[in-house]
Every structure is written in C-alpha cells, then in structure tokens.
C-alpha positions as CSV (number, residue, x, y, z in Angstrom):
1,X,1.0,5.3,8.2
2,X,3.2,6.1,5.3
3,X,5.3,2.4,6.2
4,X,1.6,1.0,5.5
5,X,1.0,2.7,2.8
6,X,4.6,1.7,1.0
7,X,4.0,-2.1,2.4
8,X,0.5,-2.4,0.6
9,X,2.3,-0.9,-2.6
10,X,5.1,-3.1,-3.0
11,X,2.8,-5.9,-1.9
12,X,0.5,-4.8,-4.9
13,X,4.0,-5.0,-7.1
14,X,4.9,-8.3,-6.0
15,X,1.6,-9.6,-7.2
16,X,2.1,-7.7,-10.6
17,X,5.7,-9.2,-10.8
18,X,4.7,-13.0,-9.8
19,X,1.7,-12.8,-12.4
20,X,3.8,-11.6,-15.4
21,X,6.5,-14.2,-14.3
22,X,5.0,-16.8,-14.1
23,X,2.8,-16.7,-17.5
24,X,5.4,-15.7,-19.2
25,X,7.5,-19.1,-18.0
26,X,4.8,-20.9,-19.1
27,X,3.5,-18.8,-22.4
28,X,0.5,-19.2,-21.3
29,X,-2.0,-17.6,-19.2
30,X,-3.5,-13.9,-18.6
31,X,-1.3,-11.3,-16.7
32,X,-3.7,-8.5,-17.3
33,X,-6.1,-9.0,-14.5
34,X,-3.9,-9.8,-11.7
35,X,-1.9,-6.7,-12.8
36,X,-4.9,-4.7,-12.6
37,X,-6.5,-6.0,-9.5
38,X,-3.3,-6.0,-7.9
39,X,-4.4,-3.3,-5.9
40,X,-7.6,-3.9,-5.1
41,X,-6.9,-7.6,-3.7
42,X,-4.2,-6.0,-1.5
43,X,-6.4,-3.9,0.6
44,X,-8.9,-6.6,0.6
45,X,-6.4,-9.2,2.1
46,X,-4.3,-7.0,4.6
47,X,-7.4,-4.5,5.7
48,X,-10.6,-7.0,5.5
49,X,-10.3,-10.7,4.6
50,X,-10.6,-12.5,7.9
51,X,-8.2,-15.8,7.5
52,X,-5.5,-17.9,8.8
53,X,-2.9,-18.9,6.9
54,X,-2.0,-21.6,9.3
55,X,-5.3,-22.4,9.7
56,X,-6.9,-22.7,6.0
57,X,-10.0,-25.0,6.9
58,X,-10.9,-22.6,10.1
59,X,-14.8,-23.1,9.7
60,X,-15.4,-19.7,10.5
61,X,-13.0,-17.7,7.7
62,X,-13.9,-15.2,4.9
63,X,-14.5,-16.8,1.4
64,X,-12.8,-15.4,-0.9
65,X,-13.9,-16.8,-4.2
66,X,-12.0,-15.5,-7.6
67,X,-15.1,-15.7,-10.1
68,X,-12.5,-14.3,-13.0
69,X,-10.7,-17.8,-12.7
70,X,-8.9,-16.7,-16.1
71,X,-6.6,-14.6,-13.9
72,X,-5.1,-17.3,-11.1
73,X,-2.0,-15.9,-11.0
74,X,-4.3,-13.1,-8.6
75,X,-5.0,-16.0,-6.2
76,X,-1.9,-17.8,-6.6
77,X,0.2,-14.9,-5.7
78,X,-2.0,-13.6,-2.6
79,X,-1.7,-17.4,-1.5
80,X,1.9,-17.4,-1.2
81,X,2.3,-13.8,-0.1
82,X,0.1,-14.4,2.7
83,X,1.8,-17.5,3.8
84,X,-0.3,-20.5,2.8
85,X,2.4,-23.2,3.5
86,X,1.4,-25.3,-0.1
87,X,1.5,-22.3,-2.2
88,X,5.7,-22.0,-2.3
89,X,7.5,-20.2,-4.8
90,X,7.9,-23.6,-6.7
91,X,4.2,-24.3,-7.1
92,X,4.1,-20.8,-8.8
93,X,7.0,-21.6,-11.0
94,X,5.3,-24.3,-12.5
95,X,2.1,-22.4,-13.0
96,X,0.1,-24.1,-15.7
97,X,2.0,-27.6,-15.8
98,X,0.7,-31.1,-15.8
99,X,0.5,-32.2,-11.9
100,X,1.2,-28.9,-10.0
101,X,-1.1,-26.9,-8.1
102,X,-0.9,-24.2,-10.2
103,X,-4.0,-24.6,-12.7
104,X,-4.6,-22.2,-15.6
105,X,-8.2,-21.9,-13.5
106,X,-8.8,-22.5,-9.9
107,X,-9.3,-26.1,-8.8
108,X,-10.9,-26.9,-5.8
109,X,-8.7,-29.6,-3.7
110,X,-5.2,-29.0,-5.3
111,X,-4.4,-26.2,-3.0
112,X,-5.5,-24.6,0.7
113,X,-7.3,-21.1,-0.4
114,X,-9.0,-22.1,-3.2
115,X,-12.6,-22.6,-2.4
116,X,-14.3,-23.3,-5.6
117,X,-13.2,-24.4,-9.0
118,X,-13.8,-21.2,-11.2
119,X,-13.8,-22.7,-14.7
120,X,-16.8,-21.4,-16.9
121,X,-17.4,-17.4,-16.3
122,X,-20.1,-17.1,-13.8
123,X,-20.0,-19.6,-12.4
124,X,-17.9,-18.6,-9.1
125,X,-20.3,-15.6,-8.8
126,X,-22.8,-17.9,-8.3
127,X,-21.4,-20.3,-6.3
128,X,-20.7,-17.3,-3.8
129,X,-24.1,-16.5,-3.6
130,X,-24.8,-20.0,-2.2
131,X,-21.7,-19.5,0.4
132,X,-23.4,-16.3,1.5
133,X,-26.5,-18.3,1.6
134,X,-25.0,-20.8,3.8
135,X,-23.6,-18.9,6.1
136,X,-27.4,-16.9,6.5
137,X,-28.7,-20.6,7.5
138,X,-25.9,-21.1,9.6
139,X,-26.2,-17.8,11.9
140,X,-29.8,-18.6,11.8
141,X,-29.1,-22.7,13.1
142,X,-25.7,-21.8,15.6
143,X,-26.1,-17.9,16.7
144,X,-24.0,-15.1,15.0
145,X,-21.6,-15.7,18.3
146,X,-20.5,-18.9,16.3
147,X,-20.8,-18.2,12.6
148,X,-20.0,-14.5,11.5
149,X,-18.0,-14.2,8.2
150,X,-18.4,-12.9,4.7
151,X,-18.2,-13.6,1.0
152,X,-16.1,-11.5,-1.3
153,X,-15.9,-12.1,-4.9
154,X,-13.8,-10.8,-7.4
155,X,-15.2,-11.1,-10.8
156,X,-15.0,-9.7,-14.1
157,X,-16.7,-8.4,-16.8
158,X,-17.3,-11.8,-18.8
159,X,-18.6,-13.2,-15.6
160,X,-21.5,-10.2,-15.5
161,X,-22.3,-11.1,-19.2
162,X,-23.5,-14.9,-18.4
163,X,-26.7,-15.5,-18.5
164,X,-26.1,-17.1,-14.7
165,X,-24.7,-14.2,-13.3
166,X,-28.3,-12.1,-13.3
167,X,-30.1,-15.7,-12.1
168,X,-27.4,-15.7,-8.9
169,X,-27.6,-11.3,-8.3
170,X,-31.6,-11.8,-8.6
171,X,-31.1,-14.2,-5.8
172,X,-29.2,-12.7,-3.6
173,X,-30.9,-8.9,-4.1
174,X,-34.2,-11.4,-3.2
175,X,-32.9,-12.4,0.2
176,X,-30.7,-9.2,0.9
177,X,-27.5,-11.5,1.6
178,X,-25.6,-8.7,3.1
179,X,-22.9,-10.2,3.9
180,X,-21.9,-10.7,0.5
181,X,-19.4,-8.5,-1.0
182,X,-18.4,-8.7,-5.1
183,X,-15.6,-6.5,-6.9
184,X,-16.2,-6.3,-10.1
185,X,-12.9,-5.6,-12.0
186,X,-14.0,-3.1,-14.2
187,X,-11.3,-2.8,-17.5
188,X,-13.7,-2.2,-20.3
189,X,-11.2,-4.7,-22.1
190,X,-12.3,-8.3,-23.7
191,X,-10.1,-10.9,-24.8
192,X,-11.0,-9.7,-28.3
193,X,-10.7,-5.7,-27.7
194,X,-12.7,-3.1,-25.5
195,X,-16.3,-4.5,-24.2
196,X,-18.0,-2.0,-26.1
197,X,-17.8,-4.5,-29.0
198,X,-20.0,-6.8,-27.4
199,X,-21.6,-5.3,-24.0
200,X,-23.3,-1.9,-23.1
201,X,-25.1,-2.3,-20.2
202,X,-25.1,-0.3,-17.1
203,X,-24.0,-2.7,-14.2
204,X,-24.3,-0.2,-11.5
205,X,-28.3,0.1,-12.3
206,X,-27.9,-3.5,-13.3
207,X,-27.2,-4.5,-9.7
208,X,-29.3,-1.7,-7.8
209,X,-32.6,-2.9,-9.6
210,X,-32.0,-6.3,-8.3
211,X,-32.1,-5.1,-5.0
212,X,-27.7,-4.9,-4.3
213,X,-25.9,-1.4,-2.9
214,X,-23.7,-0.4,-5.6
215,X,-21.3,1.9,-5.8
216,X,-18.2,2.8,-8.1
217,X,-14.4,3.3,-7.0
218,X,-11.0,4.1,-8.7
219,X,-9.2,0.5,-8.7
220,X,-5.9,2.1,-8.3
221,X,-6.9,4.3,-5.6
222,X,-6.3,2.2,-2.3
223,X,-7.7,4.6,0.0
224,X,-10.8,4.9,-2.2
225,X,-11.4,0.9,-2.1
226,X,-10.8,0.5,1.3
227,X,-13.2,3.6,2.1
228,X,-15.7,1.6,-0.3
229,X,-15.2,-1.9,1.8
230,X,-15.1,-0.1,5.3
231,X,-19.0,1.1,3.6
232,X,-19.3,-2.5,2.4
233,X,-19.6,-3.9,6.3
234,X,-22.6,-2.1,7.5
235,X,-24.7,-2.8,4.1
236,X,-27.9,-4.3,4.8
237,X,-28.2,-5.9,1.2
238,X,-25.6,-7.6,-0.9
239,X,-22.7,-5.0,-2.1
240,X,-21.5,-4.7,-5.9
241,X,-18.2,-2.5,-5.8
242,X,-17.0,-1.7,-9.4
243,X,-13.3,-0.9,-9.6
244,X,-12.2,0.9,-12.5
245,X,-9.1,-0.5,-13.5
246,X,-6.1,-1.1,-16.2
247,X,-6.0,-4.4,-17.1
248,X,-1.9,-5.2,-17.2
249,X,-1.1,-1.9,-15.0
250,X,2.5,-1.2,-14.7
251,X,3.2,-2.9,-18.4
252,X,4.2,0.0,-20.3
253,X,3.3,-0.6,-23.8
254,X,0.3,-3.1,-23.4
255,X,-1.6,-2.1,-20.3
256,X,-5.2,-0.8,-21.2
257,X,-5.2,-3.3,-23.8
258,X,-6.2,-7.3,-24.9
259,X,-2.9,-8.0,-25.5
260,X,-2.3,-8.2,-21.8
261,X,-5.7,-10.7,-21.4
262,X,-5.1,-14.2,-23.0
263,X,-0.7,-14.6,-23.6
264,X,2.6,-13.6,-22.1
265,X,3.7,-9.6,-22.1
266,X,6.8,-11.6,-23.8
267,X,10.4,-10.8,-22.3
268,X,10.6,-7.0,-23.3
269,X,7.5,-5.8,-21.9
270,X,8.1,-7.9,-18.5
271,X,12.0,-6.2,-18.3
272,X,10.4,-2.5,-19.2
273,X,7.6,-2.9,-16.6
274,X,10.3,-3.4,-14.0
275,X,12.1,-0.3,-15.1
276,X,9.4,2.0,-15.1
277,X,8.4,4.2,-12.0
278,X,6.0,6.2,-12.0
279,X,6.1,9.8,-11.6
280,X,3.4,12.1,-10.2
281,X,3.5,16.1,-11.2
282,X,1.9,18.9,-9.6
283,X,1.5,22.5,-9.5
284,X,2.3,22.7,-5.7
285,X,0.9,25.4,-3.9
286,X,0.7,27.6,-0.7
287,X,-2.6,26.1,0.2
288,X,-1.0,23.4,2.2
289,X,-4.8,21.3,2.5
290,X,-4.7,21.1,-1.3
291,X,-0.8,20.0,-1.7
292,X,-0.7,17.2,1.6
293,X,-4.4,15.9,-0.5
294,X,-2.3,15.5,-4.1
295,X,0.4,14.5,-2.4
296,X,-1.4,11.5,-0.4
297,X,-3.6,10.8,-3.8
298,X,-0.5,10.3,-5.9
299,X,1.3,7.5,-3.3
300,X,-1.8,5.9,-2.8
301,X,-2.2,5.4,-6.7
302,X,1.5,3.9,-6.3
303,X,3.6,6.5,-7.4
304,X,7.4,6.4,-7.1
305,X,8.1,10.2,-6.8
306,X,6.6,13.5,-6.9
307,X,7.8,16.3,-9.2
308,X,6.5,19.9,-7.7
309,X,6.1,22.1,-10.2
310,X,7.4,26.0,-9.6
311,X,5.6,28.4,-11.7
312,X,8.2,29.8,-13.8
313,X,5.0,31.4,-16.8
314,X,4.9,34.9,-17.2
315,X,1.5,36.0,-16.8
316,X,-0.2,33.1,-14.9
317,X,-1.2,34.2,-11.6
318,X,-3.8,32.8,-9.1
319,X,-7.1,33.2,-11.0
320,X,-6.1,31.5,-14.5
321,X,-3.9,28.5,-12.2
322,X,-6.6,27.9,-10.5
323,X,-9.1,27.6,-13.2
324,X,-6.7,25.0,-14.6
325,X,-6.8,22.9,-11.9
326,X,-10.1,23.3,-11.7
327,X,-10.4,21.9,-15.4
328,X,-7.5,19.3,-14.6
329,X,-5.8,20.2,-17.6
330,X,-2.5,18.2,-18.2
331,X,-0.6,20.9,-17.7
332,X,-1.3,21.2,-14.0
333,X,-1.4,17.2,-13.7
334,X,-0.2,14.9,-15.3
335,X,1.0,11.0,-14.7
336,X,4.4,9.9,-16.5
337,X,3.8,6.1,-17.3
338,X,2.0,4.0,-19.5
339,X,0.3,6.4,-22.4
340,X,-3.3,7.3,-22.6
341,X,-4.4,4.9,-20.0
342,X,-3.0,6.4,-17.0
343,X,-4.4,6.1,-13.7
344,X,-4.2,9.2,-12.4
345,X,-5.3,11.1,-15.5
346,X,-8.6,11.6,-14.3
347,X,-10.0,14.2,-12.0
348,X,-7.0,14.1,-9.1
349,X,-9.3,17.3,-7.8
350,X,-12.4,16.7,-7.5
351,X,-13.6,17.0,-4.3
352,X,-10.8,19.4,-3.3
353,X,-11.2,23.5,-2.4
354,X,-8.4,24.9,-5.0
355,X,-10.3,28.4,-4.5
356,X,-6.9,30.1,-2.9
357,X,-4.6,27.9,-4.8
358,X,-1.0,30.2,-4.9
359,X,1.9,29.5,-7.0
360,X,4.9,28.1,-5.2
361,X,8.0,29.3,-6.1
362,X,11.4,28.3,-5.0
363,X,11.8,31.0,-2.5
364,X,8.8,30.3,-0.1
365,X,9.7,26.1,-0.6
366,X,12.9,26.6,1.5
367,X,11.0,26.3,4.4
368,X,9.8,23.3,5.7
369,X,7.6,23.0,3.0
370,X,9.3,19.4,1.8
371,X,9.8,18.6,5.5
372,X,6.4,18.5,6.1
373,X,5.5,16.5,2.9
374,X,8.0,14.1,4.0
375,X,6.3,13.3,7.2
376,X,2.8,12.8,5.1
377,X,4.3,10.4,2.7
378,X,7.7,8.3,1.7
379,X,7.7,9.5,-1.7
380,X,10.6,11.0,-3.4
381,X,10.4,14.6,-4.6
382,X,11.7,16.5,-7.3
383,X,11.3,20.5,-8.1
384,X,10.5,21.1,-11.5
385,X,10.8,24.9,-12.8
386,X,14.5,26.0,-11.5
387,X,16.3,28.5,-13.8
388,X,18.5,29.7,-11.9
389,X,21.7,28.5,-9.6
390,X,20.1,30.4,-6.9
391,X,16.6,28.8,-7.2
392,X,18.9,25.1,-7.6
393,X,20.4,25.9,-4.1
394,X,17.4,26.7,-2.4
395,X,15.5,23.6,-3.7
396,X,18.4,21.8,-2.6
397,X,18.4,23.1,0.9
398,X,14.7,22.8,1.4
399,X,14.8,18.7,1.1
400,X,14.6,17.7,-2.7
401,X,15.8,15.0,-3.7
402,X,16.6,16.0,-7.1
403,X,15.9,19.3,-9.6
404,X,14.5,19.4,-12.8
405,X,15.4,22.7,-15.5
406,X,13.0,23.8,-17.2
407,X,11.6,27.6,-18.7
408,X,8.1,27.4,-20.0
409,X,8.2,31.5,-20.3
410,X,10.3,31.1,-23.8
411,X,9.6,30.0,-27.0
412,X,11.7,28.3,-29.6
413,X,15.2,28.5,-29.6
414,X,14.8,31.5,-26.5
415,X,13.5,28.0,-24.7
416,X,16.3,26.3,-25.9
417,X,19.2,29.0,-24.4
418,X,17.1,29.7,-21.3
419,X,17.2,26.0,-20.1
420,X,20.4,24.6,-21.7
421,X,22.7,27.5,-21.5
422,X,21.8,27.7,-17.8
423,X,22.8,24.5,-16.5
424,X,27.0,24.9,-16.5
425,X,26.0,27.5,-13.5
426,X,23.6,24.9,-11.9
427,X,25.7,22.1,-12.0
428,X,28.1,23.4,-10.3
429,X,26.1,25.0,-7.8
430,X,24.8,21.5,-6.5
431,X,27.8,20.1,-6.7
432,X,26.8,16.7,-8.0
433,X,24.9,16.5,-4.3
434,X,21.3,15.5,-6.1
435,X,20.8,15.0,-9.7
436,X,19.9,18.0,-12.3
437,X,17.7,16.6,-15.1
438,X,16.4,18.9,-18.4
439,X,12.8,19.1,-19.6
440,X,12.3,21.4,-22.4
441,X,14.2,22.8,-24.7
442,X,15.4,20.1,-26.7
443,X,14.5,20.5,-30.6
444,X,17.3,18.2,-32.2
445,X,19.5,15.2,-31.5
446,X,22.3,17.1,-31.0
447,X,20.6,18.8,-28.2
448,X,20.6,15.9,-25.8
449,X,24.2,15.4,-25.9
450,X,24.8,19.0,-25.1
451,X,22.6,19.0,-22.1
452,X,24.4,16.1,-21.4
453,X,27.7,17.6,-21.8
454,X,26.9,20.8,-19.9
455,X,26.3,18.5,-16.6
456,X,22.9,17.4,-17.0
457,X,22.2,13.8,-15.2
458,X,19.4,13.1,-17.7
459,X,16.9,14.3,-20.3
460,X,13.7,14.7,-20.7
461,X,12.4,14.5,-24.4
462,X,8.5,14.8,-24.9
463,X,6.4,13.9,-28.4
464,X,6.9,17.0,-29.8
465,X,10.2,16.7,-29.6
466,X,10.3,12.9,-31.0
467,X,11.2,15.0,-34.5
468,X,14.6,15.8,-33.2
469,X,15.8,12.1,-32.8
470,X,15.9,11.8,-36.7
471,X,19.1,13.4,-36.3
472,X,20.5,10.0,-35.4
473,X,19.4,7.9,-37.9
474,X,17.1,5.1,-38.3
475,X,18.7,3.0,-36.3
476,X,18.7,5.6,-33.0
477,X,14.7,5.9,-34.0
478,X,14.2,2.5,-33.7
479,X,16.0,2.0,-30.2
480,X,13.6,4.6,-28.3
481,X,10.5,3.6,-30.2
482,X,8.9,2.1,-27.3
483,X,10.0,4.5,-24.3
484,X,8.4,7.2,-27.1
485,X,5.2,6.0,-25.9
486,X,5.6,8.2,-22.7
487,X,4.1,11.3,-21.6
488,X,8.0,12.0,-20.3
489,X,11.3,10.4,-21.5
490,X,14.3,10.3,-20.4
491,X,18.0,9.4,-21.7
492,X,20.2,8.5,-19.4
493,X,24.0,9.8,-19.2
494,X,26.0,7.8,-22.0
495,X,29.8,9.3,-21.7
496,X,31.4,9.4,-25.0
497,X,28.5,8.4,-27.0
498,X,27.1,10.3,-30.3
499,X,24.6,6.9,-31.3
500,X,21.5,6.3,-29.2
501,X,21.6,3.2,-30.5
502,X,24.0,2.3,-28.5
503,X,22.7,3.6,-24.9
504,X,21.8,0.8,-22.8
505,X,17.8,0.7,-23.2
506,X,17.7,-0.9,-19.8
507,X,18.7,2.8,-18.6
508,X,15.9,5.0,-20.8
509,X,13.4,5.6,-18.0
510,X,13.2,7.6,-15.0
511,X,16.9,6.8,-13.1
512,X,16.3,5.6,-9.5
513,X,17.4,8.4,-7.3
C-alpha cells in the first residue's frame, strides 16, 4: 500500500516537473494547472481511466477530454508517463514549437490521446457531453456487453464561465448521462488574479439544479479523490467533482497565484520548487486511531516527512490539547511549504475522534511507536520537542530519523539558553548517527552560527525571528528573502562562514535526510 501510495506521489511530481520544464524552455505556456491537477489526474489514470497505451484507437476506451486546454502540459505529461509511444521526451521538449506535437492547446490528430482539440474555453466540456451521448446510443444500438466506457473531463473555472458550458450541463442533467464524469479544477485563481474579480457563482448548486450529482473534494488529498471517483461509478446522473486546488503547487513563491497561469515560473522558482519538501507536523498522541489517520492524511497530501511533536509546555494537559486540535490551531498543525496557501492548512481533523487525545512524550515513543508508523506509511519522521540528551537517545532508539531541539516552556533569552545551551550534550549523545536540527530560540544573526557551532546540523528560523538576520547586513537580507516566505526555514551548515550571503541558497530548505 504505502509503495502505491509513494508511486502515485512521485508520479504526481513528475507531471509538476515536466509541466514547469517544458514552459519554461519555451517561455511560454501555463504551468499552474498541471501543477495543481497533478494530483488529481494521477489517481484518475492509474485507479480509473480504462486505456491502452498500445492500443490508443481501442473503440471501447475511456475519453479523457482536457476542457482546460490552456494547461497541455497535464495531458502531454500523462501521455508519455503512461507510455503512448508518439509522446517521447523529445515531443515534450519542443512543447509549443512550429511542427511538433506539442501544441500550446490540444489538437486533435497530432498525437494518440488527444481526443478533441480544446481551443476556446468550453468548448471540450461540451464536446464531452456529446461523447457521453454517443456512447448512450451506442449501448443502446450494440448491448452494454460491447460498448461500456466513460467520459471524464477535466475542466476549469474559465470553462464553467462560458456561456456553452450551462447549454452542454443542461443537456446532459436532461438525459442523466451518467456515465459522464467532469473535475472541475477548482483554484479560485484567473489569469488576471483571484475569480472573485469576475465570477461568484455557486457551481456546486450550479450543477445540482441542472439535474448533475455534485460533490466537493480536497484536490491534494488522493484518497479523498479516489473515494469521490470510486462514488462517481455508481451515479445514475452525470457527476461534477470540484477539486480544491493550488494552482502551481510545489512552486514555492508563486503557487496560489496568476503568476503561475499564463508565463514561465522563470529559472529560480523552477530550481527552489525542486528543493523544497514538504514537511508535515503534528502533536502525536497516545490515541494511536488519531496519529495512524494524520499520519496517512499528511503522505497522501504528498508530504516528504513527518515531524512529531513532544509536548515539552508547562501547563498543557489533555483538556486544553485537545481543544486545540479540535480548533486546528497552527500550533498543533501546521504544513512547512509554500506560505498561506498550504494544502494541508485546512481542517486535517475533521472527521476524526481527538476526545482522549494524550500528549506523547519521549519516554512512552521508545516503543514501537515509530515502528508501527513505519509499517502505515514511507514517510520520514522527525521528533520535535527534545531538551534533553536523554530524551535525544530515546528518540533515537525508538526509529527517528532525525531530532529537532526545541523548549516552548521559556521565554526570551530563557528560550534562548534552554535550546542552544543544550545541544553540546546532545550532539554528542547521538553521535552524528541522525541529524540534530534547532527551532526556537534564535533572536539574532549571531545566533545561528552558534547553534551551528555547538553541533547543530541546521536551523530553523521562523518570521518572528526574520528581525535577527539584520545582523548581517543588507546583503545577507537579501539572499534569504525568498526562503523567508516559509512557515519554517532552515540554514544549512556553512563551516567557516560569518556572511549568509555567501551560503549556497541551493542548500536553505529542509536538508534531505
């Protein structure tokens, strides 16, 4: 399950990566949507999409039609990845040039897979509804025996503005073409800033007065789409499944934006995507249904690594954690990529019983705790919250795969002896055998050196903290401006150096561990 799981996420990656690529060779184009679809399309074509690569005429496939033509590099990249023998690395290299296959919109005829030209929003919404159509007359003419497939759409939200769009849903609603199946990619972004300039209408009633099941899923969530298409196949009218996305997920600076909708991320913004992991932390707890659900939710929304979080607070204790996970306050979760338009700052418990939620400290993890998280998922994990050399050891011996200091009890420069002033003991009770990072504690420039020096394998400096950098100089300012953006930063280990501008930005983010 969990090889699955990591197979649909890096296939998910590799259509983020071959999107931003390729329009960034050819400074033209829109990476967003195939960045933030990425996931969605994935479980369509490896859970639902019945098709032969080898085969690409087989009268009887899926269509798969990509209404939101705009963003090609979606169905270029799931071409090649799925093996359609014309769609080679080459053909996506020369996306957007004079004679290749690679159109800046769909064209019908210049490559297997593509079965419509998707041009003018709208119109591929529409011409789905006549597939679907066809295929209703052709069960009726041949038997289901013979003709049994399905229409999925992906479309967007320009496509549901047209003036076609609600001709084509009226349609289909009309003569319950249940075997027709659209995703709506659902960004709230325009080519000209957020849809709320220009749109405010309810889709989801939208499509249910017209006769359609509707429903609404988190686009980053795999389980939560596949659960949605699984629903999808026993609908006796046509299906509208809205997917709340990020346009350009996994760009760091311009995801959530309509800078990542109509031109290139440009060369910086491609390199920091690939750098950037992401990183999911917890409050982990004894209520082992609660921590295996987080746990599963975080790697299906593609994270990298899991940081559980030991409650070090004086004070807190069952009643006030659990009302904060309850409220899904930041401090109990909290996603460390990408600024205010995280994925999985939304409501990560809902639906889950955190009633006897317990602290977990260090002492009851050296079980098989990690051991039996491992088995869940293939996730790395981290333990946030060790102060001691004792609590380092333990987390050690119980499976992490790294530690992270940190005292939230303190306050001020008590913070800033309890977490720096500990680490010479922790070091050296790891013994270099996982890395130790810092979170907290740093109020100055000079601070991160120290940590540094003490045996720290990283740093983690948050907003408030951003103050402290001035200690540097302009220059040092302007050579973390962008990893600043982030709910968590990190510099990397620079030996000998007093000038962060002079650390290697390719090494400011998470380190691979």
């Amino acid at each position: 399950m969990t090889e699955q799981i990591a197979a649909r996420r890096d296939m998910a990656n590799a259509i983020r990566a071959l999107a931003m690529d390729a329009v960034q060779q050819a400074d033209s184009g829109h990476p967003g949507m195939p960045m933030g679809m990425a996931d969605v399309a994935t479980v369509l074509f490896t859970k639902f999409l019945k098709f032969d690569a080898s085969e690409p005429h087989w009268p009887d496939r899926d269509r798969f039609i990509l209404s939101a033509g705009h963003g090609s590099m979606l169905l270029y990249s799931l071409l090649h990845l799925t093996g359609y023998a014309d769609m080679t690395l080459d053909e996506l290299k020369r996306f957007r040039q004079l004679g290749s296959k690679t159109a800046g919109h769909p064209e019908y005829g210049l490559a297997s897979g593509i079965e419509t030209t998707t041009g003018p929003l709208g119109q591929g919404l529409a011409n789905a509804v006549g597939m679907a159509l066809a295929e209703r007359l052709l069960a009726a003419e041949f038997g289901a025996a013979l003709v049994d497939h399905r229409t999925y759409v992906i479309a967007g939200d320009g496509c549901l503005m047209e003036g076609i769009s609600h001709e084509a849903i009226s349609l289909a609603g009309h003569l319950k073409l249940n075997r027709l199946i659209v995703l709506w990619d659902d960004n709230h972004v325009s080519i000209d800033g957020p849809t709320s300039l220009a749109v405010s209408d309810d889709q989801i009633a939208r499509f249910r007065a017209c006769g359609w099941q509707a429903s609404a899923v988190d686009g980053h969530d795999p389980a939560a789409v596949e659960a949605a298409l699984a629903a999808a196949q026993s609908a006796d009218r046509p299906v509208l499944i809205a997917c709340r996305t990020i346009i350009g997920f996994g760009a760091p600076k311009k995801q959530g934006t309509s800078a990542t909708h109509g031109s290139p991320l440009g060369a910086e913004e491609v390199a920091a995507a690939r750098q950037a992991p992401l990183w999911y932390q917890l409050y982990a707890t004894q209520d082992w249904q609660v921590t295996e659900a987080l746990v599963q939710r975080a790697q299906h929304a593609g994270c990298d690594a899991v940081v559980l979080t030991v409650d070090v607070m004086p004070g807190r204790n069952t009643e006030t954690l659990t009302r904060a996970m309850r409220q899904d306050t930041r401090d109990c979760t909290q996603c460390h990529v990408g600024g205010s338009h995280d994925p999985l700052r939304k409501p990560m418990f809902a639906g889950i019983d955190v009633s006897h939620a317990i602290e977990l400290t260090p002492t009851n993890m050296s079980g098989d705790y990690l051991q039996r998280l491992r088995k869940l998922v293939s996730v790395k994990f981290m333990v946030k919250g060790i102060v001691t050399a004792e609590d380092a050891v333990l987390a050690m011996h119980a499976g992490a795969d790294g530690i992270v200091v940190s005292n939230h009890g303190g306050r001020g420069e008590d913070t800033l002896r309890s977490t720096i002033e500990c680490l010479p003991e922790i070091t050296a009770a790891v013994g270099g055998r996982i890395p130790v990072f810092i979170d907290g504690g740093i109020r100055r420039g000079t601070d991160i050196f120290k940590a540094l020096a003490l045996g720290a394998t990283a740093v983690g400096i948050g907003r408030p903290y951003a103050w402290g950098l001035a200690a540097f100089g302009q220059p040092g300012v302007e050579a973390v401006s962008d990893i600043l953006l982030r709910e968590l930063h990190i510099i990397m280990r620079q030996a000998g150096t007093a000038d962060l501008a002079s650390i290697n930005k390719d090494r400011l983010a998470w380190p691979k561990i």
